[in-house]
Each structure stands twice: as C-alpha cells, then as structure tokens.
C-alpha positions, -999 to 999 in steps of 0.1 A, spaced: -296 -477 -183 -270 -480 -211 -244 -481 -188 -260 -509 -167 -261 -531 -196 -231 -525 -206 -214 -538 -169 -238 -566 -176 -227 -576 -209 -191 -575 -195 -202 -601 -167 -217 -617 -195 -185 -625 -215 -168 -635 -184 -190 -662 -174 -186 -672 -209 -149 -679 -207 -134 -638 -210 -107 -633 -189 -112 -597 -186 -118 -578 -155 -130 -545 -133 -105 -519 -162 -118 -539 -190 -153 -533 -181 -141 -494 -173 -124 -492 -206 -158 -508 -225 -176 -479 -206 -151 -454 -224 -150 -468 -256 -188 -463 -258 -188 -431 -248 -158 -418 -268 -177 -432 -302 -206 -415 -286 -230 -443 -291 -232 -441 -323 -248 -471 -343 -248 -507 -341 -216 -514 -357 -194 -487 -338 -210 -498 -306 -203 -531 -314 -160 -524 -323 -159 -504 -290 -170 -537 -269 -147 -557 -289 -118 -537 -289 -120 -533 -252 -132 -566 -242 -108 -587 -268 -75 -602 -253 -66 -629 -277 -80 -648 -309 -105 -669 -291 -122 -640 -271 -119 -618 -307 -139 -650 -329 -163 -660 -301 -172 -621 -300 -198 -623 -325 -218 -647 -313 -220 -637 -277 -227 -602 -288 -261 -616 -310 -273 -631 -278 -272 -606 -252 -281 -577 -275 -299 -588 -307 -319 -613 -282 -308 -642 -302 -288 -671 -274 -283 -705 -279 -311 -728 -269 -301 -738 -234 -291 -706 -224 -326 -688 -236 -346 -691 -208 -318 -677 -183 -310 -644 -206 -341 -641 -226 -353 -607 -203 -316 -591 -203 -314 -600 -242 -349 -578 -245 -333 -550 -229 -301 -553 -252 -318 -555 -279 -341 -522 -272 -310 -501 -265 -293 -519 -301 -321 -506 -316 -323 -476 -302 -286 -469 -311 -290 -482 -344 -323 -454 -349 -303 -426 -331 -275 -429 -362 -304 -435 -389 -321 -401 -378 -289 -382 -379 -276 -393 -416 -314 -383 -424 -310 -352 -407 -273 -341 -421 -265 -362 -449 -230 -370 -436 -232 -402 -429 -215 -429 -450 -239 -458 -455 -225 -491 -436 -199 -473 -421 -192 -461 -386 -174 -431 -374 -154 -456 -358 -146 -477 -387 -138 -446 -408 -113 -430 -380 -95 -467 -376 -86 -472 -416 -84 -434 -425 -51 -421 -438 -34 -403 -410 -26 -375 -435 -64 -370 -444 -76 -366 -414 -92 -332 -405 -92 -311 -375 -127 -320 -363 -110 -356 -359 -81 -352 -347 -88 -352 -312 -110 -386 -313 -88 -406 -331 -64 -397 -306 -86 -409 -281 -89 -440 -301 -53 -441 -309 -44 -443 -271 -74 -468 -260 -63 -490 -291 -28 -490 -282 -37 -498 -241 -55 -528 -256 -22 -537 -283 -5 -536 -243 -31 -561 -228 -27 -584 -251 10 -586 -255 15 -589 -217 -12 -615 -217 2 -634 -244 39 -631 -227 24 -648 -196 8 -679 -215 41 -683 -233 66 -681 -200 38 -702 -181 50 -733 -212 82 -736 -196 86 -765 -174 103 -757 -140 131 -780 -132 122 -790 -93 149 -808 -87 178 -785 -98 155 -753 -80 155 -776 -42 191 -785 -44 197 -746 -58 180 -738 -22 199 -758 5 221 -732 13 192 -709 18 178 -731 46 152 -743 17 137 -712 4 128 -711 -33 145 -680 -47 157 -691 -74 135 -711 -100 158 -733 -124 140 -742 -156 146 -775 -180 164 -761 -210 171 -721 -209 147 -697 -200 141 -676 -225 150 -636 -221 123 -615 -230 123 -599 -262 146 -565 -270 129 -536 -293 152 -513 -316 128 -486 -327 141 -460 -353 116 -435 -362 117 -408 -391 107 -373 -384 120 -355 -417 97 -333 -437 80 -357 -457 67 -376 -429 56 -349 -409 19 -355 -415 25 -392 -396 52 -386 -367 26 -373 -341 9 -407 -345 39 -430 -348 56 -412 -318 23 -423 -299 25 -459 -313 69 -462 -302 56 -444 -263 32 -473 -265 54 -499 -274 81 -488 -251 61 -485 -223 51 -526 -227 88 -541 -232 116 -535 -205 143 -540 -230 135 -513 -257 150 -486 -276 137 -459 -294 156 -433 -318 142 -403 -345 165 -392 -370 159 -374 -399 197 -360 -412 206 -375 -378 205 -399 -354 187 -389 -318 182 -414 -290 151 -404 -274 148 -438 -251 152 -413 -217 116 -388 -232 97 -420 -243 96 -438 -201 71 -410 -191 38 -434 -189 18 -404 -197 17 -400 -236 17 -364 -232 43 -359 -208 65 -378 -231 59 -357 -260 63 -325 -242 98 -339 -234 105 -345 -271 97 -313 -284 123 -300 -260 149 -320 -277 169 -302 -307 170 -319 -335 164 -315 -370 126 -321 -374 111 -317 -400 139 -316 -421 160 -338 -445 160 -375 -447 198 -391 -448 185 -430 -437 220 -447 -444 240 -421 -424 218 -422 -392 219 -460 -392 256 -459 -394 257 -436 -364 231 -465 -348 259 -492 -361 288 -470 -347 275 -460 -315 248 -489 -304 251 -518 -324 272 -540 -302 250 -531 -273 216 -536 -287 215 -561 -319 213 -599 -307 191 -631 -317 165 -617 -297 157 -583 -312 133 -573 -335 144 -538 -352 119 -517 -363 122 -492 -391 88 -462 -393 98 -443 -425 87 -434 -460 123 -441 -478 131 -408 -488 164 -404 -485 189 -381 -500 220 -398 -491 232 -426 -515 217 -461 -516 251 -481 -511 253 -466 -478 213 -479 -466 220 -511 -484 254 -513 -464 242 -507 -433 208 -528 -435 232 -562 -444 252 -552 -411 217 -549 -390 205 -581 -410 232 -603 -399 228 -596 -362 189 -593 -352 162 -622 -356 137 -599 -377 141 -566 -392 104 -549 -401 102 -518 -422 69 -498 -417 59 -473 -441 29 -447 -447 32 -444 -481 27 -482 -484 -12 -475 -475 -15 -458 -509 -36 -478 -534 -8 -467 -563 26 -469 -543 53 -488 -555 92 -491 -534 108 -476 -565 128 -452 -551 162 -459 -548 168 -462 -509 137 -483 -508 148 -501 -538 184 -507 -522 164 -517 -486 141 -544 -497 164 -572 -501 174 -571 -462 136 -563 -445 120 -594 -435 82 -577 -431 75 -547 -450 42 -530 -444 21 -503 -440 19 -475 -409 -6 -450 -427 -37 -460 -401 -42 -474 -365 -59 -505 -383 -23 -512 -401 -1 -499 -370 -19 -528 -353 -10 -554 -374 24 -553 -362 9 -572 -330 11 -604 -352 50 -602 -360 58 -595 -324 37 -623 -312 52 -646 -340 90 -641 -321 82 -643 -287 60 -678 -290 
C-alpha cells in the first residue's frame, strides 16, 4: 500500500507542475526504503530529495506534501483528492507512530530529529560503523540528485541563447540545406571546466572516502573535468575517477601508489599542478576546487605563491575544508593563513549537507 501511494504522490507533483519522471519516482521508492520509513520528517526529506530539481519544486514541496498526506488541499482541489489525502494521511500517521513506539521502546531516538537528518549534518569523522553503510547509501542518492539538478539547470541556461537563423541557413547551402551546424547571436558559451585537487594526507584521512565519492560524482556530471589527490605529491587520478560505478572507481584508486595517508606539502603539489597542467587547464571558464584541511608542512610563501598564479588565470577558486564544520575552528594556521587572501569561497566539506552547498557556486558561474 505504501508503495502505491508513494507512485501516486509522484503523479501527484507532476500534475502540479514537477518535471520529474519514471527514475524519479524509482529513486522516491528508494529513498523511503533506505531511511526505512522511519517518521514523518525523514519520510518527508526522502520525497524531497528525490523529487526536488530546482528552487521552485524545493519551496512548493511543503505545501503539496500537507495536501496529499496530512489531508489538508487547497479549496478547489478538495473534493478531487480528499479520499487519496485519507489514505496519506493514515500511512503519515502510521509512520509517524511506528518511530514514537521505537524511541519508547529503546530510548535512542533524538527528539525532532530523524535518522536522516542526523546522518545528512553529522561530522564525517563521528560517524560510527553501524552508519557507515547508510550514509553511503545516502551519500550516493544525494549526489545522483546534486547530478539532476545541475544537468537540468545546464539545459535552461543553453536553451537562453537565441539561435541566429539566418547565419545557421546560409551556414547550410552547401549542405544542400541541412541544419548541421547551429550559429548562435553572440558566442555560445563552452561549458564549464572543473580542476579538482583533493588531499589524502593523514590528517584527512577520516574525510577522503567521502570526498573521493563527492569528486567521482562531480566528474561524472561535467565533460571538461580534472581531478588530482596529493598529499607530499601531486597524482592525477582523472583516468580512475570515469568508471560510472563509484565502486569500480575506487577500486582503481587504491591500486594507484601514492603517498596516502601521509604528509601534507600543499604549495609543492600545486607547483607540480602549475608546472605540469596549468597552461592546459586554467581559463576564464574554470572553477578550481581545493578539499583540504590546510595542514601543510611545507612553507607558506610557496602556497601563497602558487595560489596568486592559480588566481590570476581561473574565474573562481573555492577552498573546501572539514575542519571548517567545527563550532571552534579558526584558519590560523600558517598555510591557511597565507591561502585566504586568493580563495574566493571558503567553506566547509565536514557533512553531505555542506558538500551540497557547493551546488550554489557552481550554478552561480554557469548562469
């Protein structure tokens, strides 16, 4: 019955102006079953985040939601849904006893807060084994969705460009009319280039498994990205990342040597990245991506160096680190100290709830 409700719900938000489809309704059926039901409020984040493309669809949630399963529509629609907002609201309910009974029962539960919400916004270094393996789950349906909406996003931008008709029928005359080649009023805009460098040193070996996940995911959206590690140096790992299975990809990076777990030398591997890459891959159109905690035991001058020469060349340079999640954290360490002046974004990658806030810069350079 759940499950029926559920495809309905789906049809629901589509006649209500969703644009998702036949996957989104099989990832909603996942989502639930992953969080296991549940109460309410994780039930209700496992819809969203599977049924929620864009800004509109994520505000006009809430209110769809109330009237399908808390019986509650809007006057003109209450006659139509009034018996399929009765059967929401008894499963709701039922859900929402199912999670009352068990806090009774084992005195785990944290009052007003889901299993979801707790796995989203927990410290990636706190959590235990007995999570592990669901917020992975959640990880990689999260990150799926972070896909959706990109490549959705993409489309409504590229579809703003006005097509130049008459430059695109004269361009076809010689090929007896046929429209190959679309010209465009003013330039057509190249799609956006990634430059991921990851840290994988010893201090941020409680986050890597995570971030790796988060860089596969990225990569596997944008055509024109690159993806390094380095600890005491630099390691393209572009060639491990194009599996599109996550753990196919990191069973080709463990068989990479490299230094994991090791030392931190920041400023060295991005001069190798400068040396070796940097006429190839920093333009206007990148967006250069930095996952690391700023421990680094090479000297400041050097980062600081380096950073100015990145600076120069690419349209945003984001720094994303852990220990930013901490309540108490301050940059004062000298490479982060030395950095600051040259990052454009600096912000946290301790959670999935912060990894996904990087949607918003990339979103703010390709519109």
């Amino acid at each position: 019955m759940l499950s029926q409700t559920i495809v309905d719900f789906c049809r629901f938000t589509r006649a209500h102006g969703f644009g998702g489809g036949v996957l989104d309704t099989l990832e909603a059926l996942e989502s639930v079953r992953v969080v296991g039901g549940g109460d309410g409020t994780s039930f209700k984040h496992a819809l969203r985040t599977s049924l929620c493309s864009s800004k509109d669809e994520w505000d006009a949630f809430d209110d769809l939601f109330d009237r399908f399963w808390n019986g509650t529509p809007g006057k003109k629609h209450q006659h139509q849904e009034s018996g399929r907002d009765a059967r929401g609201s008894r499963i709701l309910a039922g859900l929402t006893g199912q999670a009352v009974a068990q806090s009774q029962n084992d005195g785990k539960a944290v009052s007003g807060a889901s299993a979801y919400d707790r796995l989203v916004k927990t410290d990636f270094s706190e959590i235990s084994g007995n999570d592990q393996s669901v917020l992975e789950k959640i990880a990689q349906r999260l990150f799926k969705q972070l896909n959706v909406r990109l490549s959705r996003r993409r489309k409504i931008v590229e579809s703003r460009i006005q097509i130049d008709l008459r430059r695109t029928i004269r361009q076809s005359t010689g090929r007896g009319g046929e429209l190959v080649d679309l010209r465009y009023k003013g330039k057509k805009p190249r799609p956006l280039r990634l430059v991921i460098l990851l840290d994988v040193s010893g201090s941020m070996n409680l986050y890597s498994v995570f971030l790796l996940r988060f860089a596969h995911a990225l990569q596997n959206r944008f055509m024109r990205t690159n993806t390094f590690m380095f600890s005491t140096r630099l390691v393209d790992i572009t060639g491990a990342l194009c599996s599109p299975d996550v753990t196919d990809a990191l069973k080709a990076l463990s068989e990479i040597r490299a230094a994991w777990a090791g030392g931190t030398k920041i400023g060295e591997s991005l001069r190798t990245f400068n040396l070796l890459y940097g006429r190839k891959l920093l333009a206007r159109d990148t967006l250069f991506i930095i996952l690391s905690d700023g421990w680094d035991t090479g000297e400041p001058e050097l980062l600081a160096s380096e950073l100015h020469t990145i600076k120069k060349r690419v349209r945003r340079l984001i720094w994303l680190n852990p220990l930013l999640g901490l309540e108490d954290y301050q940059p004062v360490t000298r490479a982060m100290a030395a950095a600051l002046p040259y990052v454009d974004v600096f912000a946290p990658a301790h959670s999935l709830e912060s990894l996904m806030n990087l949607e918003r810069h990339i979103c703010s350079m390709s519109s």
